[in-house]
N, C-alpha and C positions, 0 to 999 in steps of 0.2 A: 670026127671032123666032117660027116657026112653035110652039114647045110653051112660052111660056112662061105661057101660061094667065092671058092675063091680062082683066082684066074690071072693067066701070066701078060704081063703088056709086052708089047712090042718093044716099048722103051725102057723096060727092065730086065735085066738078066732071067735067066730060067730059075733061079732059085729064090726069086725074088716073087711074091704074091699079091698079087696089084687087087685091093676091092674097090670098085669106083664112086660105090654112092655107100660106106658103112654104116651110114644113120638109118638105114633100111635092114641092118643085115644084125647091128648090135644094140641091143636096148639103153646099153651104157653109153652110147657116143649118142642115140637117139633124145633121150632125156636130158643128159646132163651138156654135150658138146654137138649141135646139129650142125653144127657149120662146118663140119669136117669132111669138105665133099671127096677124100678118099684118101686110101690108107695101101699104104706097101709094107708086106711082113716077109721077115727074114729068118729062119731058123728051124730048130728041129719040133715048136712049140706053138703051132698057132693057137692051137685049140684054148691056150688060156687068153688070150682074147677075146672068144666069143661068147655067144651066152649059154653056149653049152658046158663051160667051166661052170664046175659048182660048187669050188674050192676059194678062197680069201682071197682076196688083191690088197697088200701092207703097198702105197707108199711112201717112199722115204726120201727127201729132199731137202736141202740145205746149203749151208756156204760152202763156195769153193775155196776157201783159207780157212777152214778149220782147224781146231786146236788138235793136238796127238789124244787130247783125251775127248774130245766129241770122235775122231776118228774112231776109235776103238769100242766106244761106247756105240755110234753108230753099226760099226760090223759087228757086234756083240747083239744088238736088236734084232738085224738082219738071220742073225744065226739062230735065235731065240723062234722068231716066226716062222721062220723055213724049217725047223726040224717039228711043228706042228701042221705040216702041209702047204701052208702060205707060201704065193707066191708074191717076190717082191719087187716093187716094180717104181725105177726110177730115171734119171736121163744122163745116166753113165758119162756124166761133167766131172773134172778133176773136184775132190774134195768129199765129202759127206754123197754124192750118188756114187761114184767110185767105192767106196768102202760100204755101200748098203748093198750091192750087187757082191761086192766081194764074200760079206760075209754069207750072202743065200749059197752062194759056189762051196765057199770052205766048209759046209754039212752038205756038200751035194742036192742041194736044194735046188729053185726055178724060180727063173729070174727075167724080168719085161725092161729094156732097154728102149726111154722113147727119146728119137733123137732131133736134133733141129739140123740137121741137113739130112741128104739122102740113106738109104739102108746100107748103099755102097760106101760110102765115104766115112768114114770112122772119124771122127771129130773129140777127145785131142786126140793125136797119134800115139802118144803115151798108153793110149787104152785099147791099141790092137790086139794085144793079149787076153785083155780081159773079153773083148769084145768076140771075140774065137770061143771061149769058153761059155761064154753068154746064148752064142746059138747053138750051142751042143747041149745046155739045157734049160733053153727056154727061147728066149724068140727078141729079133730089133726092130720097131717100129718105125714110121713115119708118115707125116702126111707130105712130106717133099719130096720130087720126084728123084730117080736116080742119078747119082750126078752133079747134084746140088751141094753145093759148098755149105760149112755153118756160116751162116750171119746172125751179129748181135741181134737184130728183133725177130728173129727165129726162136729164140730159146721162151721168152715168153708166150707165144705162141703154142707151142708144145707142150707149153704145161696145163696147157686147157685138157689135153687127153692126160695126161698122168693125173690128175685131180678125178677124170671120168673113171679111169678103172680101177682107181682105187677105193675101196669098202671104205681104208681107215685109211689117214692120213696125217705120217709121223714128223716133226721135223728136231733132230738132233741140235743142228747150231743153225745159225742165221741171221742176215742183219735187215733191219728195219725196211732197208731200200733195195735188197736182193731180190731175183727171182724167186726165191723159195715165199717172200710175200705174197706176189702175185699169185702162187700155187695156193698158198692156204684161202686167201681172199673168191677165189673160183670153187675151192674144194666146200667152203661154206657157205658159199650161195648154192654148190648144189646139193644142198644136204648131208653132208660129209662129214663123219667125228673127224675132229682134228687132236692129238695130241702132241707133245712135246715136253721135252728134257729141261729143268730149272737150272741155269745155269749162275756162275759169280757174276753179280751186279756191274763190276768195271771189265768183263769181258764183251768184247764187242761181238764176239759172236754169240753170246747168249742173250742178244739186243731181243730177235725176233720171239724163242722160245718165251721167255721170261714178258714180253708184254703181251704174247694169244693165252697165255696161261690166266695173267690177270683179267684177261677177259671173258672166260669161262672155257679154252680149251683145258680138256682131260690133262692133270698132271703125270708124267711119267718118272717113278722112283723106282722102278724093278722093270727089267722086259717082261714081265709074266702081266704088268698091267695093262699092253695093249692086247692080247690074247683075253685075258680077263673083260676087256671090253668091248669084246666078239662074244661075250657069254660063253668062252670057253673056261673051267674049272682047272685052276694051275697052282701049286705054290709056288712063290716067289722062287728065281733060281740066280740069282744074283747077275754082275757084271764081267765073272771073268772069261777069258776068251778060249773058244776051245780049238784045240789043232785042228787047222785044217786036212781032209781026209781026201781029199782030190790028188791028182799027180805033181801039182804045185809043189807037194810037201818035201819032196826029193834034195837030197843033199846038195848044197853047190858044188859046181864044176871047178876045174882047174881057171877056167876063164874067169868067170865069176869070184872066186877067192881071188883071183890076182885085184879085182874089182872092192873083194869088201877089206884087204889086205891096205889100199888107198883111205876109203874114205874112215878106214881106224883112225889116222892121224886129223881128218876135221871134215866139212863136209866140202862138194865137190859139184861143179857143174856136167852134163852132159859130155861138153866140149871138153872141159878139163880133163877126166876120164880117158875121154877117145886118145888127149894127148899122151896123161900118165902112162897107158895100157896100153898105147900103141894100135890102137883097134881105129876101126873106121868109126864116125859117130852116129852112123847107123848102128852100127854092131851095138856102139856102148849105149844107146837107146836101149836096144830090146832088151842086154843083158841088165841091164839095172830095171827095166822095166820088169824080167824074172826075177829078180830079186824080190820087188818091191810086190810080187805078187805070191812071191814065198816070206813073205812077212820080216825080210832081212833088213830090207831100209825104206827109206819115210822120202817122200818130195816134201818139202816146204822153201817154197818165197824161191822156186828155180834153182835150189839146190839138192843134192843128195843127201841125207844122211842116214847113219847106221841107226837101228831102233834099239 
């Protein structure tokens, strides 16, 4: 990490790495996104940001209402690239970047969190977990300073750098008028393979996939075909999911089973929980947010359910 010039602001934390002008410092922000007049990195991982990385950057980006089966197919990708090195790198939003992060974590893989508010400010709160885990192996980005709340035209914004550093660029599910648009539409004006997952014609989240496909993005039927088109040599390894090997994997607790004990009988709100359990709904945030990152239960449409 000897030249990546990096340096602490005044208005960032100490663990916080402030570059002021990165279109001078990285070829990828220079080329592809110059208007990125500086970058805050957070984590134990800068060095795969710069262009002293000379490993893969997969991104993977998509709807945040995705189906349980783009989810799983999603961190099945994520787990596919990361256990060939790849690092994968997304904007850790509920839905399809949540589970592409997760799955680089569950093989102990490396993982680029770009986000639309500050390095501080974890956006949704739901992903303080994951976001802990994320800079223990690998690194959270930003071009907003610390401090900064997300805002809606933030997140468009931010996908101009996840298009930059990414080599390849995947998207699982997504809808025609989603951010993850905006990302492939940037990713291909900067010369960017795009691929993506065919999905059922009346599912709305296989709007986006299913129409860059018929326009000549790479079709994905195996994770071994975006590694295959890195010119790396794979056979096909199918979709199913592998246990996660991190600390995650850990049996629940007495709290937590009083937790997956509730939503056996149907699924459940945050609030509801805190009231069942008797827990604060802080508490029943993280605890179902452990849960949900030892693969016990699903978020969809604000509620909890068991997988």
């Amino acid at each position: 990490m000897n030249n990546l010039h990096l340096e602490t602001s005044e208005a960032s934390p100490a663990d916080v790495f402030f570059i002021p002008e990165p279109a001078k410092t990285y070829s990828s922000l220079a080329v592809c996104s110059p208007d990125v007049s500086q970058l805050y990195i957070k984590g134990a991982h800068h060095e795969f940001v710069s262009d002293e990385y000379i490993g893969r950057r997969i991104g993977i980006v998509g709807t945040r209402d995705a189906t349980v089966a783009g989810l799983n197919d999603t961190r099945r990708l994520a787990q596919v690239v990361s256990t060939q090195g790849c690092v994968v790198v997304s904007g850790m939003a509920l839905g399809v970047d949540g589970a592409a992060h997760q799955g680089a974590l569950d093989v102990t893989g490396s993982t680029i969190a770009v986000l639309g508010s500050g390095v501080d400010m974890i956006y949704p709160n739901r992903h303080m977990r994951l976001a802990q885990d994320i800079l223990k192996h690998g690194c959270i980005i930003s071009e907003f300073d610390c401090g900064v709340q997300a805002l809606p035209w933030h997140f468009p914004v931010r996908n101009r750098i996840i298009a930059a550093l990414s080599d390849v660029l995947v998207v699982p599910e997504g809808t025609l008028k989603g951010g993850a648009r905006i990302t492939v539409d940037l990713a291909l004006a900067m010369g960017k393979t795009v691929c993506a997952l065919p999905g059922p014609r009346r599912n709305r989240a296989s709007e986006l996939p299913n129409s860059i496909i018929k326009d000549g993005a790479v079709c994905i039927t195996d994770p071994a075909d975006i590694l295959r088109e890195m010119g790396i040599d794979i056979e096909d390894v199918g979709w199913e999911l592998l246990q996660p090997t991190t600390e995650k994997n850990e049996a629940p607790n007495k709290r937590t089973e009083k937790i997956l004990a509730h939503l056996a009988h149907g699924p459940a709100s945050a609030l509801d929980i805190a009231h069942l359990c008797t827990y604060t709904e802080r508490e029943s945030m993280r605890l179902l947010s452990t849960l949900e990152q030892m693969g016990l239960v699903r978020y969809r449409r604000g509620m909890y359910e068991v997988t």
